[in-house]
C-alpha positions as CSV (number, residue, x, y, z in Angstrom):
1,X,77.7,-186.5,66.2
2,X,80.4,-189.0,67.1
3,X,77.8,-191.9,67.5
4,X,75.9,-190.5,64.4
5,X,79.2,-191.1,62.1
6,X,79.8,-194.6,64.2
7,X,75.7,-195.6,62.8
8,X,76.5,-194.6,59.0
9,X,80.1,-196.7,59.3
10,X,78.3,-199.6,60.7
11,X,75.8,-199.2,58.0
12,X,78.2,-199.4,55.7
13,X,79.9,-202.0,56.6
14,X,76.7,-204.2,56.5
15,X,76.0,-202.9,53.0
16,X,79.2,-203.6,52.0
17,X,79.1,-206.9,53.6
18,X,75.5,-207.9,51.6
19,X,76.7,-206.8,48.6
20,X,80.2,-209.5,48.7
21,X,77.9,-211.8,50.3
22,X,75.4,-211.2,47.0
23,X,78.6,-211.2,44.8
24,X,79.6,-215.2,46.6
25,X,76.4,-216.4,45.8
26,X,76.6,-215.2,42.0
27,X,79.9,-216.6,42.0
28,X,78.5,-219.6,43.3
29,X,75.6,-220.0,40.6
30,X,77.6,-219.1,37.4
31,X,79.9,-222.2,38.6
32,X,77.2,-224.3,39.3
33,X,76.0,-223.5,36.1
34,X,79.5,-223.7,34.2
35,X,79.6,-227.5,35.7
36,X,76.4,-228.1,34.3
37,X,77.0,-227.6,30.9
38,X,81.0,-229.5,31.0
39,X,79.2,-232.3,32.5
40,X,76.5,-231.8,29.4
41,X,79.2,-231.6,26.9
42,X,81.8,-234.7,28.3
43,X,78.7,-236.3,28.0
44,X,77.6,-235.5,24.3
45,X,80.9,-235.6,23.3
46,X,83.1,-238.3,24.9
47,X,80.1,-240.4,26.2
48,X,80.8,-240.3,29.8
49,X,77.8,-239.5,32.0
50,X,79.2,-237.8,35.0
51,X,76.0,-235.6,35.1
52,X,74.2,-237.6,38.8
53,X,77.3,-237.9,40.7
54,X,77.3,-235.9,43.5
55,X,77.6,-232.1,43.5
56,X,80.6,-232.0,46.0
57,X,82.7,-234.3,45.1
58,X,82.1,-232.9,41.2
59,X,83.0,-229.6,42.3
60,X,86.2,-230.5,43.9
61,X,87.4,-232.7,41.6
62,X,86.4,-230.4,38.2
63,X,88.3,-227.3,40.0
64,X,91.3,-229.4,41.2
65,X,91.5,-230.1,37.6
66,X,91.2,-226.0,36.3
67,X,93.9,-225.2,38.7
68,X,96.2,-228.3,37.4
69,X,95.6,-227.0,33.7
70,X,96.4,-223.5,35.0
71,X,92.8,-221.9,33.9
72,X,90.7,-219.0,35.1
73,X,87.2,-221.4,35.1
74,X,85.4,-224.4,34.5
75,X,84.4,-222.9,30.9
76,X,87.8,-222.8,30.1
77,X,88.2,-226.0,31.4
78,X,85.5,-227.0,28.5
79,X,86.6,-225.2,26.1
80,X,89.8,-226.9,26.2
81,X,89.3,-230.8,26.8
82,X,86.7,-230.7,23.9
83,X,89.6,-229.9,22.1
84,X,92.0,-231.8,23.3
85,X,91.9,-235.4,24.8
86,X,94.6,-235.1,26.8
87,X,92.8,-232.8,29.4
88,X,89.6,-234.8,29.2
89,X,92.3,-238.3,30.1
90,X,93.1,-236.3,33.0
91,X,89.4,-235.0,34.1
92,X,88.8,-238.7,33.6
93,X,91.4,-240.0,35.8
94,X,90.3,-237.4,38.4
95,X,86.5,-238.7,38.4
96,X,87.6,-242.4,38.7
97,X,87.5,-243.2,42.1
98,X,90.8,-244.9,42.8
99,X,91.2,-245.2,46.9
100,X,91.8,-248.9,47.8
101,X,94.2,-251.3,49.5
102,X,94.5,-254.5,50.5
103,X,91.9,-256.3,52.7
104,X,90.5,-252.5,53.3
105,X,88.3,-252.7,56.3
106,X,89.7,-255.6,57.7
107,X,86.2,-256.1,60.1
108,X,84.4,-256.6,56.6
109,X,86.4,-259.3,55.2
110,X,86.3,-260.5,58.8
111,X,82.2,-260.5,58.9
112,X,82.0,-262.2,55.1
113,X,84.3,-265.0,56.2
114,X,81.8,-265.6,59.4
115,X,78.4,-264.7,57.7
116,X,78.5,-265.0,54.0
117,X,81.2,-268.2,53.8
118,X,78.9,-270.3,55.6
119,X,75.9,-270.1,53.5
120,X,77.6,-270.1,50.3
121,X,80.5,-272.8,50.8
122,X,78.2,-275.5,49.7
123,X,76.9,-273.9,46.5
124,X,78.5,-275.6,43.1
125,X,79.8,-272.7,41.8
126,X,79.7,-269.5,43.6
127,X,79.5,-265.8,41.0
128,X,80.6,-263.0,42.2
129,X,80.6,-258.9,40.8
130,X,83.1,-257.2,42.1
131,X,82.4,-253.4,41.3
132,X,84.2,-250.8,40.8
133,X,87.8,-252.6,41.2
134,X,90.1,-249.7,40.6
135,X,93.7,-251.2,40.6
136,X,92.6,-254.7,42.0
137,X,93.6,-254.5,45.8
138,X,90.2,-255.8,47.1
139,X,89.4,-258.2,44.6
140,X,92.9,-259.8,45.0
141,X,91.8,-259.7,49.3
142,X,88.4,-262.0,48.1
143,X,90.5,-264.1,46.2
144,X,92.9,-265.3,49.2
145,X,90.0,-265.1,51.5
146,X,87.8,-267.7,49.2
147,X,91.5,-269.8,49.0
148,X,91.6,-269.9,52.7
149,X,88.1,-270.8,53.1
150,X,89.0,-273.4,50.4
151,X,86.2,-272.5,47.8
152,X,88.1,-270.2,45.2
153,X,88.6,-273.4,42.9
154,X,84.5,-273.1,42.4
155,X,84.3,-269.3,42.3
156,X,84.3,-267.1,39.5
157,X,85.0,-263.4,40.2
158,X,83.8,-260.7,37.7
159,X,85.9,-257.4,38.2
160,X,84.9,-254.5,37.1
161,X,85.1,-250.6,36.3
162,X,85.1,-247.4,34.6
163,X,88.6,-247.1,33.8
164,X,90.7,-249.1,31.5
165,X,93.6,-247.6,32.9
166,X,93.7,-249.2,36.4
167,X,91.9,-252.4,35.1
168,X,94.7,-253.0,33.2
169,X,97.2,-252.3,36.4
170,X,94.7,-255.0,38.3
171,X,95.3,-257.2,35.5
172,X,99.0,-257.1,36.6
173,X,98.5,-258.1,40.2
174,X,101.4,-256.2,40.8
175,X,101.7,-253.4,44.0
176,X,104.1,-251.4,45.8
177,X,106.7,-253.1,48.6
178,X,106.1,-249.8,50.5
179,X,102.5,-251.1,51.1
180,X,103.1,-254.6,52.3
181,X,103.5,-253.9,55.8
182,X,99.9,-252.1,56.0
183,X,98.4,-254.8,54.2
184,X,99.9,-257.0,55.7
185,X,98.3,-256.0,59.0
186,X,95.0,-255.7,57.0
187,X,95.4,-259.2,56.3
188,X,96.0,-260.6,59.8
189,X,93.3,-258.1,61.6
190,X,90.5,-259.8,58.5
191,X,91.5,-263.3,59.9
192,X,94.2,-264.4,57.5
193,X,95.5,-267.8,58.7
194,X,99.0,-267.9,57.0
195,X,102.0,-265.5,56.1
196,X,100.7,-263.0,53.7
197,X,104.1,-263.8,52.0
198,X,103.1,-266.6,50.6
199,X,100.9,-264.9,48.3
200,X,103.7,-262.6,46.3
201,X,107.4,-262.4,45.5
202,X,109.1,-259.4,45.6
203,X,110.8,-258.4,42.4
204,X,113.0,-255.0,43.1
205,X,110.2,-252.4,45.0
206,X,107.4,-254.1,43.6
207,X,105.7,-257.2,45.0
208,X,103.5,-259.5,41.8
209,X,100.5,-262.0,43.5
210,X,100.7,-265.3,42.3
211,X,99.0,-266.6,39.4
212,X,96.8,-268.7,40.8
213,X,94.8,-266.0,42.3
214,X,94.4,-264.6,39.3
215,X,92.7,-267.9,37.9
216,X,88.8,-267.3,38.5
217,X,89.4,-263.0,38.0
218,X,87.8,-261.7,35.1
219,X,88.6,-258.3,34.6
220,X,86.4,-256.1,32.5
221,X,84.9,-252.0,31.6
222,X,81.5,-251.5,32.7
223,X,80.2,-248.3,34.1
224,X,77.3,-248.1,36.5
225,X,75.3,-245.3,35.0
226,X,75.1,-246.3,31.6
227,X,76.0,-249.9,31.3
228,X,73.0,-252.9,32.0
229,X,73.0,-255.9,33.8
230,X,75.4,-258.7,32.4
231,X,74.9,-261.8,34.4
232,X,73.1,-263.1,38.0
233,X,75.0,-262.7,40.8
234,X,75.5,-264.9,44.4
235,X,77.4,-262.1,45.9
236,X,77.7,-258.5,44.4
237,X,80.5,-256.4,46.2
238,X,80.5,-252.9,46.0
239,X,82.2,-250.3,48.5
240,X,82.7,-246.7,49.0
241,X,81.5,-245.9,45.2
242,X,77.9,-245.2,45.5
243,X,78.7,-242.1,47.8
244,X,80.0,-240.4,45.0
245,X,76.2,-240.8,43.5
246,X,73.3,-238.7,44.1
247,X,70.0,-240.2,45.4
248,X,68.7,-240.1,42.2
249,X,71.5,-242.2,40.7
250,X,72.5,-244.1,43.6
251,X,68.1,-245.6,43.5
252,X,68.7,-246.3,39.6
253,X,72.1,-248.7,40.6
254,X,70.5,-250.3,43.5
255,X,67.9,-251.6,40.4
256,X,70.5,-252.7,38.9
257,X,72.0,-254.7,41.5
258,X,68.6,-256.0,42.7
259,X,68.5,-257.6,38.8
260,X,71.6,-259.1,39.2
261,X,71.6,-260.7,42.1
262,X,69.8,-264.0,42.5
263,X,67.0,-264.8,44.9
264,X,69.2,-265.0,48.6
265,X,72.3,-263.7,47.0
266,X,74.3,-261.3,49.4
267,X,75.6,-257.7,48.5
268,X,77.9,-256.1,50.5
269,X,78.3,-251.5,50.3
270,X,80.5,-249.9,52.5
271,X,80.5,-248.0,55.9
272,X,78.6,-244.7,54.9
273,X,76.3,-247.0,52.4
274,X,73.3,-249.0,52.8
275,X,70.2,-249.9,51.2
276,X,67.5,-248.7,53.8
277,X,66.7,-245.9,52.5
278,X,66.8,-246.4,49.3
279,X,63.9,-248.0,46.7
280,X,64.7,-252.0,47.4
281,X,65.6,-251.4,51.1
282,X,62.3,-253.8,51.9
283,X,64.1,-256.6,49.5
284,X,66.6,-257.2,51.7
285,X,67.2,-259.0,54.9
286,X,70.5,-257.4,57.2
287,X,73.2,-259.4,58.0
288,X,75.9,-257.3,59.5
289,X,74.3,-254.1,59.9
290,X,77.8,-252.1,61.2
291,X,79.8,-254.0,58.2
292,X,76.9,-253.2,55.2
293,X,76.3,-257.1,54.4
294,X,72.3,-258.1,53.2
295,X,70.8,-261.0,51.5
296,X,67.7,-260.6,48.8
297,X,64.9,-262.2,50.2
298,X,62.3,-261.0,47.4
């Protein structure tokens, strides 16, 4: 009798168990669903196409955002940013990739001044896409590194992104004090050749770049998904912002940069990025293979 009860409880307990598990999945659906249709109605709405990023990082950010606006679900979450812009600022803010600093990846800046410098150092005037800038950090890193290498008087840098918000903090060139030591370590470990001093002044806890770096930047909105081509390329940078794509999305910017970039221009992606996989990976020849460099050969 006694092992006759202990079969019915564990019977129960697996029915019990089937039926959460059952109840999770449901769960899971309805809010795959629910992001589905905010991502459908920022879209018809606002005109932001956040609808081939990828699912994880969606998810994450979009419920970061419903527990932030104190709301039960991502419907509410709807509901409420398509009446009020506010919310949908905020959304925005969290979709906009903002993680940067200075000379980020030192070994990359490193492996442009020893592969890319070389071949480009003679050209008359050297184009560069910087995309998806954020607050500026990298593009202000290219800009010393093309000083040092002493061709920044014949580049022209085109920086660009989503949000007008940190483009216009790039535009500043002005950072944090509290950052200055890391950078500066950035700066030495990339293969800076003087103080990193020299390139700010420190007003209160804020350090501003000096103008001249800011000479051959043109900052500017243009967003990957729905905006063309706007000019050929000799170098297009882009790091750590396709990851946030699907396949899908992430095959239909790679066409883009492919029309942008001139016959033996380079493009550089970051660490978790390439191109071999993708449509164009058999247009490209590798140049640093651990730092994501690769030049158009066709």
């Amino acid at each position: 009798m006694y092992g006759y009860i202990e079969r019915k409880d564990s019977q129960l307990r697996m029915k019990n168990t089937i039926i959460q598990d059952q109840g999770s999945v449901q769960v899971q659906e309805i809010e795959r669903i629910e992001i589905e249709l905010l991502l459908e109605a920022i879209y018809r709405y606002y005109g932001y196409d956040f609808r081939n990023y990828a699912q994880s990082f969606l998810q994450r950010r979009i419920l970061h955002r419903v527990r932030n606006e104190n709301l039960k679900s991502v419907s509410a979450l709807q509901e409420k940013l398509l009446r009020n812009p506010e919310i949908m600022k905020r959304l925005f803010s969290d979709l906009s990739i903002n993680v940067t600093e200075m000379f980020r990846d030192p070994a990359f800046f490193q492996s442009f001044r020893k592969n890319i410098v070389p071949f480009v150092k003679d050209y008359p005037d050297i184009r560069i896409w910087h995309v998806g800038c954020s607050t500026g950090e990298e593009v202000y890193s290219m800009a010393i590194l093309l000083h040092e290498e002493g061709i920044y008087e014949k580049a022209k840098i085109w920086a660009t992104d989503i949000n007008p918000k940190t483009l216009e903090q790039a535009k500043k060139g002005t950072f944090s004090l509290a950052n200055m030591q890391l950078y500066t370590k950035n700066y030495m470990e990339a293969g800076g050749i003087r103080a990193f001093s020299e390139y700010y002044k420190v007003v209160g806890e804020q350090v501003v770049f000096h103008p001249f770096l800011q000479k051959n930047i043109m900052f500017a909105e243009h967003n990957l998904v729905t905006d063309s081509s706007f000019n050929e390329f000799d170098i297009i940078i882009c790091r750590n912002v396709l990851i946030y794509f699907n396949k899908s999305l992430q095959n239909d910017v790679h066409q883009l940069f492919y029309e942008s970039l001139s016959l033996s221009g380079f493009i550089g992606l970051g660490k978790r990025e390439g191109i071999r996989f993708t449509s164009h990976g058999n247009c490209y020849e590798e140049i640093d293979s651990t730092e994501k460099l690769y030049r158009k050969y066709k």
